[in-house]
Each structure stands twice: as C-alpha cells, then as structure tokens.
N, C-alpha and C positions, 0 to 999 in steps of 0.2 A: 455903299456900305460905310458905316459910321468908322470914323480910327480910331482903336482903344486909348481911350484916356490914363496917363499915368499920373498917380494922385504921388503928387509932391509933400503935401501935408495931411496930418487927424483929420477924419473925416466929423464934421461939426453933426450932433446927435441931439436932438430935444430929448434929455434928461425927464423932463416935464410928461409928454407925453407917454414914454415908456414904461414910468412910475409904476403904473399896476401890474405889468409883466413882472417887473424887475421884484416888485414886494412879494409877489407868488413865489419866485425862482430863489430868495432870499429865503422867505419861510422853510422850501423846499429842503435847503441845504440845512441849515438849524438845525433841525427836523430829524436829517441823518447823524450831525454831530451831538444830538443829544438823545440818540440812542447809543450812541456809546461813551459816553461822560454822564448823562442824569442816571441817579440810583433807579433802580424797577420801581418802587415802590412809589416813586416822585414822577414817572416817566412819563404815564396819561396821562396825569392832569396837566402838566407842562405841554406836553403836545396836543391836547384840543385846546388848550389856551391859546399856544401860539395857532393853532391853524383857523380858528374861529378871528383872531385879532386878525390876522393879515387877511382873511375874504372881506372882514368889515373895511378892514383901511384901502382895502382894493374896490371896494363897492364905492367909498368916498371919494376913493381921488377919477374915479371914471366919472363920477356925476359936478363933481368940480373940470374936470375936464369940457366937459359941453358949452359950459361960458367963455371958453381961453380960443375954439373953433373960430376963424374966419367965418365972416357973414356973407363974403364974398362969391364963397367958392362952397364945393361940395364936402371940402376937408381938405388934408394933407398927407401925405407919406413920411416915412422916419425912419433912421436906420439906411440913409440911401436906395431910398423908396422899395424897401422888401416888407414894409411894415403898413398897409392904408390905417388912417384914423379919420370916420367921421360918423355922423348920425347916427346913422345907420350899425353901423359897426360897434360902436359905443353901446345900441339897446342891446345887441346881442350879445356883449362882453359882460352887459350890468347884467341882464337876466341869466346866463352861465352862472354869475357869482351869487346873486341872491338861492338860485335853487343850489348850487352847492352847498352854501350856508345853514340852508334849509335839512340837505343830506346830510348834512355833518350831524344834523342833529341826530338822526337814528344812527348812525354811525355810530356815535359816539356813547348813545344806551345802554347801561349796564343792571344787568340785575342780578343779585347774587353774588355781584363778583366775576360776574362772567358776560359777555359781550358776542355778539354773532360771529367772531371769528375763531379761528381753531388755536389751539393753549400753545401749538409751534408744529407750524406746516411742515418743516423738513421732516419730523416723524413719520413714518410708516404706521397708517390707518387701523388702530385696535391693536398696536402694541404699548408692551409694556412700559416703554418709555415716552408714548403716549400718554399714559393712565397716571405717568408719574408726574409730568408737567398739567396733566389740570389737575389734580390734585394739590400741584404747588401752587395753584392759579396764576400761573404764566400766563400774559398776553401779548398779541402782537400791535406793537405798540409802532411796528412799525408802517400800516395802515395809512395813516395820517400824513408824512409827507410822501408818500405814493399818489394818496389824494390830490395834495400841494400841487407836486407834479402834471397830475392828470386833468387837473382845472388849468394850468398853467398852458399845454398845448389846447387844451378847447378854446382860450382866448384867444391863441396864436392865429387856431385855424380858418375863421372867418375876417381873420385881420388882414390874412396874407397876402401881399400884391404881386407876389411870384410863384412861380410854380415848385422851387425848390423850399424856399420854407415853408411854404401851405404840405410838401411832404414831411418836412422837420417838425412840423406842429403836429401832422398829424400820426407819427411816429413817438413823442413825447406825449402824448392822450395817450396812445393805445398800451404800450407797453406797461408802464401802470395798471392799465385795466385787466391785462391777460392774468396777472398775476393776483391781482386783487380775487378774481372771479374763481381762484383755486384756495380762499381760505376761506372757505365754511367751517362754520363749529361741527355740524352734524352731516350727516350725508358726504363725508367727505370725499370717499370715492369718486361720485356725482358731481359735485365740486370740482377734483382737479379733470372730468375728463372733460367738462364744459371748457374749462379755459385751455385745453390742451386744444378742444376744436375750433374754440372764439382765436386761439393762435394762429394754427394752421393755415384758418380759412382766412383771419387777417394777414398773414404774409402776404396767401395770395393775391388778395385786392390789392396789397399796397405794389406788389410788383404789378398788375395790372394799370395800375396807376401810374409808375416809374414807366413803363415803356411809353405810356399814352404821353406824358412830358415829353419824350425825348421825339414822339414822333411830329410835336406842335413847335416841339425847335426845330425842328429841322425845318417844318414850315414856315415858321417866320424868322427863326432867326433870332431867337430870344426868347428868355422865361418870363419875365415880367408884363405883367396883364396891360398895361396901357401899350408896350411894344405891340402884342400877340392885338391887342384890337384896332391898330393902327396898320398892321400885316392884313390882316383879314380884310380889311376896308378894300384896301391896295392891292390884292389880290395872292398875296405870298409876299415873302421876302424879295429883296434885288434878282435874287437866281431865279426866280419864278417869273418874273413879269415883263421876261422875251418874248418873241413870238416864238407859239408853238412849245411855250416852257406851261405844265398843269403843274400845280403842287396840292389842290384840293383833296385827291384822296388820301395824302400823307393827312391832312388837315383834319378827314372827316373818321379816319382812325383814330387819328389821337384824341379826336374829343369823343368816340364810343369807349377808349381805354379809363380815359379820366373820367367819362362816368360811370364807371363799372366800380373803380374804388370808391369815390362818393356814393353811389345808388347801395353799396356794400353797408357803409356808413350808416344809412339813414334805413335800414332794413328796407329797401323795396324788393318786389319780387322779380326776376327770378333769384335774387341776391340776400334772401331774408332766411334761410335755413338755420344761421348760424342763432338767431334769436330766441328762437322758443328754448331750446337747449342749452345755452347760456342765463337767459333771465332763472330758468328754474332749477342750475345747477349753483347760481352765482350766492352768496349770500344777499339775502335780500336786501339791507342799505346799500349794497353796491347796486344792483338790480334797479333801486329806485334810486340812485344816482346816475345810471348808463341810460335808465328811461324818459329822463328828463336833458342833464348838462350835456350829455354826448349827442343828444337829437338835435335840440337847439342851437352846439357846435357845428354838428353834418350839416342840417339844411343851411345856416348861414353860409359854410363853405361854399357849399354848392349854389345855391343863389347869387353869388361875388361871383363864382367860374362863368354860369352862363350869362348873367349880368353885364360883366365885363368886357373878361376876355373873348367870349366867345357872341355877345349881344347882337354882332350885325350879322351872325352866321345863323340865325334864329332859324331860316328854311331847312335848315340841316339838320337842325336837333329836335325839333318841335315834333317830328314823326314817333320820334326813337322816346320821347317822355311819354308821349298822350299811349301807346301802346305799354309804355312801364308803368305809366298812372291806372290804366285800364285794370291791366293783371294783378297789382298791386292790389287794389280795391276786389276785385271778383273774387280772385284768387284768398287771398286773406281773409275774407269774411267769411266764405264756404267751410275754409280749413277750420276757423274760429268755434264754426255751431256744432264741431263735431269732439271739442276738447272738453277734459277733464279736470284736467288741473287748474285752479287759478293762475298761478303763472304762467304759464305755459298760453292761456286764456290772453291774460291782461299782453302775450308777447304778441301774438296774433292780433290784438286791439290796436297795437303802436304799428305793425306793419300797416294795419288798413289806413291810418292817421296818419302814417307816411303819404299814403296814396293820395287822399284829400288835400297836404300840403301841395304835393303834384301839381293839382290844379291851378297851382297860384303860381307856380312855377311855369308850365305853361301858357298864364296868360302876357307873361312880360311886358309889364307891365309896373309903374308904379304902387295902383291898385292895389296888384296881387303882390310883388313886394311888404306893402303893409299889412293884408291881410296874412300871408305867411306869418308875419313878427307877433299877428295878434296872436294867430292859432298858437304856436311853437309856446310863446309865455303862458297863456291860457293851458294849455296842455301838461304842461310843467307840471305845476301846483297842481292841478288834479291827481297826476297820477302818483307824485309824491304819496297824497294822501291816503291815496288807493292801498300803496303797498306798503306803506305804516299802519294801516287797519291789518294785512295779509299778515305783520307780524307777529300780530296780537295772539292769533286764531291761532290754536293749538292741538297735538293730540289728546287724547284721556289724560294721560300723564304727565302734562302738559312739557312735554318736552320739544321735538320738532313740530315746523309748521306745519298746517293742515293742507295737505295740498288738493288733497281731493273733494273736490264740488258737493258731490252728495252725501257727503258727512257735515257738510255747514248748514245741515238743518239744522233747526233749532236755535240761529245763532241768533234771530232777531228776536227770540223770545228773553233771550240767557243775557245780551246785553245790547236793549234797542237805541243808546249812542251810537253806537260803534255800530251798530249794521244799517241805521240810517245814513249817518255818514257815509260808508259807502256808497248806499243805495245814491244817494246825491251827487257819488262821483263816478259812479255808473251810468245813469242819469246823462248828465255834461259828456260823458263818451257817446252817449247817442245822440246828442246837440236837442235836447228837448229846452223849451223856450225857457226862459226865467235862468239858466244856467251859461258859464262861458261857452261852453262848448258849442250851445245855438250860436252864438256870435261870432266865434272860428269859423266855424263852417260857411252862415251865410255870406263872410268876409270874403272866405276864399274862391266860393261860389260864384259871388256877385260880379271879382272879377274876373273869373275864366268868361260867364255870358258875356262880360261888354266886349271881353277878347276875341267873342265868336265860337269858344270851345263849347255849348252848349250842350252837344251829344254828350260829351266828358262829365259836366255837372249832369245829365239824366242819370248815366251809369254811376256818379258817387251817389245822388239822393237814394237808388234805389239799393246799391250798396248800404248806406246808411238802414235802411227798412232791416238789413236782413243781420248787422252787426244788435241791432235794437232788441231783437228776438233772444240774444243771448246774452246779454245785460238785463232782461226785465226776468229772464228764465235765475239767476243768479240770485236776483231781488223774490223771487216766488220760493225758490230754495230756503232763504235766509227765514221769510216771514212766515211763509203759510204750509211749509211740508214739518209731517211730524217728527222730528230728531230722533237718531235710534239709540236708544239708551238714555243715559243723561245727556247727549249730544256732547258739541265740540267743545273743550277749555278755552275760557277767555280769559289770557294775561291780562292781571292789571295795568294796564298803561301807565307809564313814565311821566318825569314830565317833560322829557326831550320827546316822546314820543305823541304824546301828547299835542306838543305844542306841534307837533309835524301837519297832526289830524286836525288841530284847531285852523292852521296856518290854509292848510287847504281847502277847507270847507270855507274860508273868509273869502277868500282869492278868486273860486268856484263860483259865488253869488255875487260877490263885487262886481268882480269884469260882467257877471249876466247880466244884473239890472242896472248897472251904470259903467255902459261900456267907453263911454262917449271923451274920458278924460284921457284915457291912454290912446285910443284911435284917433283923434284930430291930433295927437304930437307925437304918433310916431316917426312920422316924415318933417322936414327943416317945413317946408311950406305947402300949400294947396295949390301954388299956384306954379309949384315945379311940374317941368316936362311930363310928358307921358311917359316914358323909357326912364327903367330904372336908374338907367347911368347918371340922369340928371341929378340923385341924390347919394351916388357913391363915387367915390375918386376912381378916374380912370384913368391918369397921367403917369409917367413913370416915375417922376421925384418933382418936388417943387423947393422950391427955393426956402419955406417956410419950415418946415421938414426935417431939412436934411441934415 
C-alpha cells in the first residue's frame, strides 16, 4: 500500500488547459450576478450575449488546445490528475459546445415578446398572478446561466479521470436540467411533472451510481481510473491478492451500479422511462438541448469508464451491454411504432440510437470508439433540427405545439421547407444512404462485425427496418394525407430558428456525402493500437499536468 503523500506546497495546475472549464463556470457566475444588478429590460440581451460569447471562446480555446497536446503520449491529466485531456476528449468537449451553441439558438427565440419559457415559474399554473406577470412580459432570464452551468458539467463528464468528479460533473449537468425541464410557457402542469420525474428518477441513478464507486474502492483501492485499471490487471487491491483473498464480486457490482447511472444517462432500456415523459413535458429548446449535449456527454462518460477504468475486465461487462444493446434496440423500436406524439416519437428514436451506439461500445475497440464519436456528432445536428421544425408546428391558434401526428397532415402542403427538412432528418434517423445517419451506423456496425458481435449488428439492422416504418409513416402523414380542416399553423420561423434548421440540414448532408474529413481525424493516428486506451489517458497524473 502506497503512503499518503503530504503536499508541503500549491499544487502546480495548467491554467492553459482548464481555460474552457473555467470561461463556462465564469460565464456561469456573471450570469447569476447579473440577474440581480442588470435592469429587466437590458437583462436578455446581456445574458445570450454573454452565454453565446463564452461557448464561442470555449469552442476556440479547446481547438487551440489540440496543438499545445504532447505528440508523445495519449494526452495529460490536470488538476492532480482528476481531470484527463486529450484527443479524444477534446472532440467530445468541442462537439458539447458547438451543439450547445447551436441550442442556444432556439433557446434564445422570441417572438412576440415571449420565449418558450413560463413569464415566472414560482407562480401557480392559471392564476392570477400568473395572468399578471405575462402580461407584464416577465421573463426568465434566468435560463441562460442554468445552461452555462449545465454545459459546464457535460464538459466535466467525459473528462473525468475519477470516479468522484465524473459524479461532480454529472451532478452539475443534471440539476440545471431538472429545473430547466419545469419551465414551459404552456402546458405547465406537464412541465413541472416531467421534471419532478426526470428528478426523482435521477436521484436515483445517481445513488446507484454513488454505491457502485464505493463498491470499485473497495476493490482496488482507489477512485481514479488509471489506479482502478492497474487494480484490475493485478487482480484487486494489496488486500485481495493473498491466497484465498476474491475481491471480483465487489468489483463486478460495482461496475453493474455505475452502469446503471450512465445506461440512466444515455436513455438505455431498461433505464429509459424517464425519456419519453421528459422530452414532451420539457420545453422543447431544452428537449433539443438534453437530445443532443446531454447524449454526447453520457456516451463519452461511459466510453472513458469502460475504456479505461474497467477495459481489461471487458469478460465481465461485454454480456451485461450486448443484452442492454439488444433490449435497447427491440424494445425501443416496438414502443416507437406505436406513439403518437412527436416527441414522445423523436424520445423513443434516441433511446433506439442509444442502442446502436451500444454496439460501438461493445466492440472495444478503437474502431468503434471512433465510430461512436462519429454517430454521437452526426446525431446531434440532426435532431437539433428535427425539434426546431417540432417548434414551428402549431395548433389552429397557433399557440401550443402540435403534438399529435395525425393532425400534421397537411403540413407538407402548408409549408414544403419545413417538412422536407424534416423529411431529411427523418430520413438520417433511418441511416438511408446519402445522409449522416448511413455513415453512424455503418461506422458503428462495421466495428462491432470486426469485434465478432455480428448477431448484435443483425438485431440493430433489422431493428433499423422497423424504426424506418415509422419515420417514412411521419413523412406519408406530412405529404400525402388530407389535413382536416385548414390543417396545422406553421410559425414563421425566426432567424435563430431558422438558422437551427439551416445548420442541421448542412451538417445532415455534409457528414453523408463527405464523411471522409472528420473520420480519418478523429483518432491522433491509424496506426494507434487496437484498444481504446491506446488513444485516451490512462495513467493517474503526469508530470506535464499536474
């Protein structure tokens, strides 16, 4: 057993590398103090100024970052190695912040004077003191460093080389989001009871989570991921590796608890309830914020945990995934052909797209590490797009969204941009050719068969077949059924909104037809190892670092 080191001196911190954290958690705090010093009237425009500046200067200094990286090595640790930075890490930090950027944009849409959030949540739903505050066009202006915050842990979470801040990160995401997902302008009810359940049911995971840590200390001896994979090599900790000492089933608990909070995360099934009922109580720029930055946060995380810490235990966990990829995918798609709602629809779409990342996850693999990174950013911008069209679509009145399917007849007649667009990012959910979505998939695909998981890829393709039926059923809806009445109100789009639709529909065909510039760099080189670890830091701190 190592003997605790007592630090004599400040511990020495690369300022440099922590920059993007620190300009988030910066904005963050502004944010709050100028919700109580800037006038109401000055108080938007000052806070999407600031939150749109700091995702840009955070976007810059991560891609300035990549050139400052050792050529040497896989990356470095920071902050006394509870922080990893490298390649890898890096794409999933820049794509976080570009599709936040992206969300801010509908976030931040106003029309009328009025924005998708409620005129001040503390009120009680249809009273009077309700009626009086939108009236005075009250907003909540305090939205924006919630965001701050909540992009802030999504950075944390795929960064983390410990088990205690990978919970700190992912307790700094969520709590932002429980609250965010309770201010709807309309349906407010629905609103606060999603996030009363996106609460509940995140405590839970996160304690499921907290026990699974403490029972992976116990087995090695340590929270930090290069200790715990140096434990696992060696069979346990010192106290394990007598004769006649097992410490594997502490070991093979604690890695079913921690993935019960990440599979929570990433909606898989059986851990996906909480989704459909969030995405369609949530307002929807939150909705197409949780659908995109919070994914591509979870799977990162989750990819570092098995990657790393747990990468030589692969016999252990490889059963307990391909049976959550399985149900994931069957399960998800069945529930899918049978919904109504578009939300509700598009939440059942990201659980089965969970499943399909699965398979990259499974094959552990390099490969499927970069195919993960492709799907996850490919995934992003589509469904961005997706649910910046859902906001458009309106009732008669044009007041709430339309949520119910078979009143969007008529929509591709009333305004065929906007429902082609869809159609196109419906389309890329089915992975049809010419779109990102084919190239996610055969990415992810391609590498579970070299992995051997091939029965895995039969059950997504034909998975795929049956999610297809209810994306082309959506597009038959739009174009060819006769709308009843004048059919459904299309808001004129914005130009934040707008550019949401523009942004994804470019994104959607780029990556399909020229996928080739982001897949040769997503990884340092071609000629790294097979095993993920070869391209993410696995050590506990380095000298360079620290």
């Amino acid at each position: 057993m190592d003997l605790p080191v007592i630090t004599e001196g400040p511990p020495e911190i690369n300022w440099w590398l922590l920059a993007p954290l620190l300009t988030l958690f910066a904005a963050g705090v502004l944010g709050v103090l100028f919700e109580a010093f800037v006038p109401n009237r000055r108080r938007r425009g000052v806070q999407i100024g600031l939150a749109a500046l700091a995702l840009l200067a955070t976007f810059v200094l991560l891609v300035l970052q990549i050139g400052t990286l050792p050529d040497d090595q896989a990356g470095v640790t920071v902050a006394a190695g509870v922080l990893a930075v490298d390649r890898t890490v890096i794409f999933f930090q820049g794509t976080i912040t570009v599709l936040a950027l992206v969300s801010l944009l509908l976030i931040a849409e106003n029309r009328d004077g009025r924005d998708a959030f409620a005129a001040q949540a503390a009120t009680v739903p249809g009273s009077e003191e309700e009626r009086a505050h939108i009236m005075a066009g009250s907003q909540h202006t305090e939205v924006y460093p919630l965001v701050m915050f909540a992009v802030l842990g999504m950075l944390m979470f795929p960064a983390s080389n410990d088990f205690l801040t990978m919970f700190i990160a992912l307790e700094v995401m969520s709590l932002p989001l429980y609250l965010l997902c309770g201010l709807a302008r309309r349906r407010r009810l629905f609103s606060q009871e999603a996030a009363v359940k996106y609460f509940l049911l995140g405590a839970f995971s996160s304690a499921f989570f907290l026990f699974g840590i403490a029972l992976v200390y116990g087995y090695a001896g340590s929270v930090n991921f290069g200790t715990i994979r140096a434990a696992v090599e060696a069979g346990g900790a010192e106290i394990f590796q007598g004769e006649g000492s097992n410490g594997e089933p502490l070991l093979l608990m604690g890695i079913g608890l921690v993935a019960i909070g990440l599979l929570f995360k990433v909606g898989a099934v059986p851990f996906h309830n909480w989704k459909p009922d969030v995405y369609q109580g949530a307002p929807t720029p939150i909705t197409a914020l949780m659908a995109s930055c919070t994914l591509v946060a979870a799977f990162g995380a989750l990819l570092r945990v098995f990657f790393v810490p747990f990468g030589t235990s692969a016999a252990s966990w490889e059963p307990m995934l391909w049976a959550v990829a399985i149900l994931t995918m069957v399960v998800a798609a069945i529930i899918a052909v049978t919904q109504r709602d578009i939300k509700r629809l598009l939440a059942y779409s990201s659980v089965v797209h969970a499943g399909f990342i699965l398979t990259a996850v499974v094959a552990n693999s390099t490969d499927g590490l970069a195919g993960a990174m492709f799907y996850l950013a490919a995934y992003g911008f589509t469904t961005l797009g997706a649910f910046a069209v859902v906001t458009l679509v309106r009732t008669k009145d044009g007041g709430q969204e339309l949520g119910d399917l078979e009143r969007w007849a008529g929509f591709g007649r009333r305004s065929p941009a906007l429902a082609g667009a869809l159609a196109l990012f419906l389309l890329a959910f089915a992975g049809i050719p010419l779109t990102s979505g084919f190239i996610g998939k055969f990415a992810v695909f391609e590498a579970a068969v070299s992995a051997g998981a091939t029965p895995l890829v039969v059950v997504g393709v034909l998975s795929s077949a049956v999610t297809a039926f209810f994306y082309v059923r959506i597009i038959v809806v739009m174009f060819f059924r006769d709308p009843e009445g004048d059919g459904p109100t299309v808001v004129r789009a914005g130009a934040a909104t707008g550019s949401v639709i523009t942004i994804g529909v470019a994104a959607t065909l780029l990556l399909g037809l020229y996928p080739g510039p982001v897949l040769d760099n997503l990884l340092p080189s071609s000629e790294t190892g097979p095993e993920p670890v070869a391209v993410m830091v696995d050590q506990a701190s380095t000298d360079t670092g620290r």
